[in-house]
N, C-alpha and C positions, 0 to 999 in steps of 0.2 A: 685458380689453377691447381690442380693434383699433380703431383711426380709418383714415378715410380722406379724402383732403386731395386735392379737384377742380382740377386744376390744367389740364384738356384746352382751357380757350376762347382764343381767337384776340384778345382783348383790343384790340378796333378802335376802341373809344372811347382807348383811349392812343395810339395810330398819333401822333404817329411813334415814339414812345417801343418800340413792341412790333414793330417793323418787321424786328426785327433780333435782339429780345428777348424770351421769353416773360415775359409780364406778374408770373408767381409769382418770378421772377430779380431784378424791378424793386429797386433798393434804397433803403431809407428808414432814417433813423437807423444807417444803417452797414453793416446788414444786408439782406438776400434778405427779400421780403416771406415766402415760403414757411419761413425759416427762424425766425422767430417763434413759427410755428405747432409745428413738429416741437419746439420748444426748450421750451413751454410744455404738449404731450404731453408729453416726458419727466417734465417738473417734477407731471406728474399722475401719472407711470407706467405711462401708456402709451408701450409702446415698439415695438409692431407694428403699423408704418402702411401703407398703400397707397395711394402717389398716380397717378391717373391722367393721361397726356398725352398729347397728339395736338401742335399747334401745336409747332415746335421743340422736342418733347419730348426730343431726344436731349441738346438745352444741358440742360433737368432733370437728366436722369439721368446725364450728367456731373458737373453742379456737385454735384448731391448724393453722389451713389456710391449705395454699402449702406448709407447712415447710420451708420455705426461711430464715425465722430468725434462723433455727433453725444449716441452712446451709444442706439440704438433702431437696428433692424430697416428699413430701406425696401425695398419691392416696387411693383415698377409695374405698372401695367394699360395696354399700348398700346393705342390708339383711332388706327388709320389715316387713317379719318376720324372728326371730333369727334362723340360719340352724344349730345350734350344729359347735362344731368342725369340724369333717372331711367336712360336707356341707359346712360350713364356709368356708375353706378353695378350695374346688371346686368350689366354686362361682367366687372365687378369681382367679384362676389359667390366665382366660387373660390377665390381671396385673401384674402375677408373671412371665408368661414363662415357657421354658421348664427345663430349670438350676436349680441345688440344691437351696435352700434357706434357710434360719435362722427365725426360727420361738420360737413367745415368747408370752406368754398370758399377758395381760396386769397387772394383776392385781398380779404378784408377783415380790418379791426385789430379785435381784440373783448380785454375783459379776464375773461369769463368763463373757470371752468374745468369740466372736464365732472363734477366731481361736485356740482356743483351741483344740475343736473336730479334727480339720487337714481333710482331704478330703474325702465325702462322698464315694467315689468307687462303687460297688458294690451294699451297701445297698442303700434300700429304705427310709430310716432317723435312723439317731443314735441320743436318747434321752439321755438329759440329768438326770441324777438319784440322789437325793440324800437319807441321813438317814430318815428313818420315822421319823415324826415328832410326837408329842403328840395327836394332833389328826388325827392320819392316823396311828399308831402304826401298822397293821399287811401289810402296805405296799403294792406295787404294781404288780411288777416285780421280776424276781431273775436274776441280773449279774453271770455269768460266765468268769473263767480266761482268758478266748478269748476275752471277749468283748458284748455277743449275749445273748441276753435278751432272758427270759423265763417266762410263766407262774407259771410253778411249780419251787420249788426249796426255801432251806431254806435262811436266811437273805435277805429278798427281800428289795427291794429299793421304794424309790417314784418318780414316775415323775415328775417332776418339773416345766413342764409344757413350758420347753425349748427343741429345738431341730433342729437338721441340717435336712432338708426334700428333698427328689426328689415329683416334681407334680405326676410323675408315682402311688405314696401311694395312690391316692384318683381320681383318672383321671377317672377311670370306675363310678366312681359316677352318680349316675341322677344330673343335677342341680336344684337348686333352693327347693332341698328337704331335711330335715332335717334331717343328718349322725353324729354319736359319731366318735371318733377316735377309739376307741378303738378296735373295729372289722377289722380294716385296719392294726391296728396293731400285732392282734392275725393273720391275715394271711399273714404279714411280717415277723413273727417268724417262722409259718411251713415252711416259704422258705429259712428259714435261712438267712434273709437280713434286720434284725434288729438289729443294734448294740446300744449300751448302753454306758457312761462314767460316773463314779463315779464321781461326785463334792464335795469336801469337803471345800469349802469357803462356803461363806455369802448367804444364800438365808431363804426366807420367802413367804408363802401363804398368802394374802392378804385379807380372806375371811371372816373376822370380825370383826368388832368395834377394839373388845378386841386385836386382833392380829395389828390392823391399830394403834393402841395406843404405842403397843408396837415398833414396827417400829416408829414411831415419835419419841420417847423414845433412841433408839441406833441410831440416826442422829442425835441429839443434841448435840450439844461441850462438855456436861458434859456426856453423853453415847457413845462418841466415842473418848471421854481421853483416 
């Protein structure tokens, strides 16, 4: 299996912090938020990833190289300018192939690993979901006892912004033109080929000072006594 690790947005909720820096660079407990992610691909075995970047993507693909040290494959997908998600991701698909893939935004802490989800089948990606969090309280989705996401429906979940993928989700895409996910998503659910898992471990949105602090704060030896 390939991953691929979204690293193309301009990260303007960090400003000043991303002024200077691209937000997947940002470091917390020592490390590159983006190198957590490639360090815990390996530890799965995946070692063929492709990260996309636009934003000061050349600091990326400096700091990281060809991933060699890192013991895995890196290939980039330039984005001149940022295509959103879903385009992000179509830009990318010669890189990725025609196979399921494990897809992960760069800029959040999760403790999932991808064998968890177990095999795509059927759908077109099953997303990772966890609790709202404080700021996303009315949530994204609603899980069903099947598995299969929905727009409507009470205790909705957030995405996480993880997920197992087939290229099929985003294939019909134009390239090179800027696509949200989310509309790819709402018509993976009228087809019924959109499944969900609850995560209930470790995960974090990365989208603020305040939240980046805080994560610094439970990686340190005295927040994670």
């Amino acid at each position: 299996m390939k991953a691929m690790i979204l690293a193309a947005g301009r990260g303007s909720r960090m400003r000043t912090l991303t002024d200077h820096c691209p937000k997947p660079l940002l470091r917390v407990g020592g490390h590159a938020l983006i190198e957590y992610h490639i360090e815990r691909l390996y530890a799965a075995g995946i070692t063929d990833i492709v990260i996309n970047v636009s934003y000061l993507g050349e600091q990326i693909m400096t700091a990281l190289g060809d991933g060699a040290r890192y013991g895995v494959r890196l290939r980039y997908s330039v984005e001149p300018t940022a295509l959103e998600t879903a385009g992000g991701i179509r830009h990318a698909l010669p890189l990725l192939g025609e196979e399921p893939f494990w897809l992960v935004n760069a800029d959040v802490w999760c403790d999932i690993t991808p064998d968890t989800l177990g095999p795509l089948g059927s759908d077109l990606a099953r997303l990772v979901m966890v609790d709202p969090p404080d700021h996303h309280r009315q949530g994204d989705f609603y899980l069903d006892d099947t598995g299969r996401l929905h727009e409507q429906g009470e205790a909705r979940l957030v995405y996480a912004g993880i997920a197992l993928m087939h290229p099929t989700l985003v294939a019909d895409l134009p390239d090179n033109t800027p696509c949200p996910l989310k509309p790819c998503l709402v018509n993976a659910m009228q087809q019924r080929r959109l499944g969900g898992h609850h995560h209930k471990g470790q995960w974090s949105d990365i989208g603020t000072p305040e939240r980046l602090a805080c994560l610094e704060q439970q990686l340190s030896p005295r927040g994670m006594a």
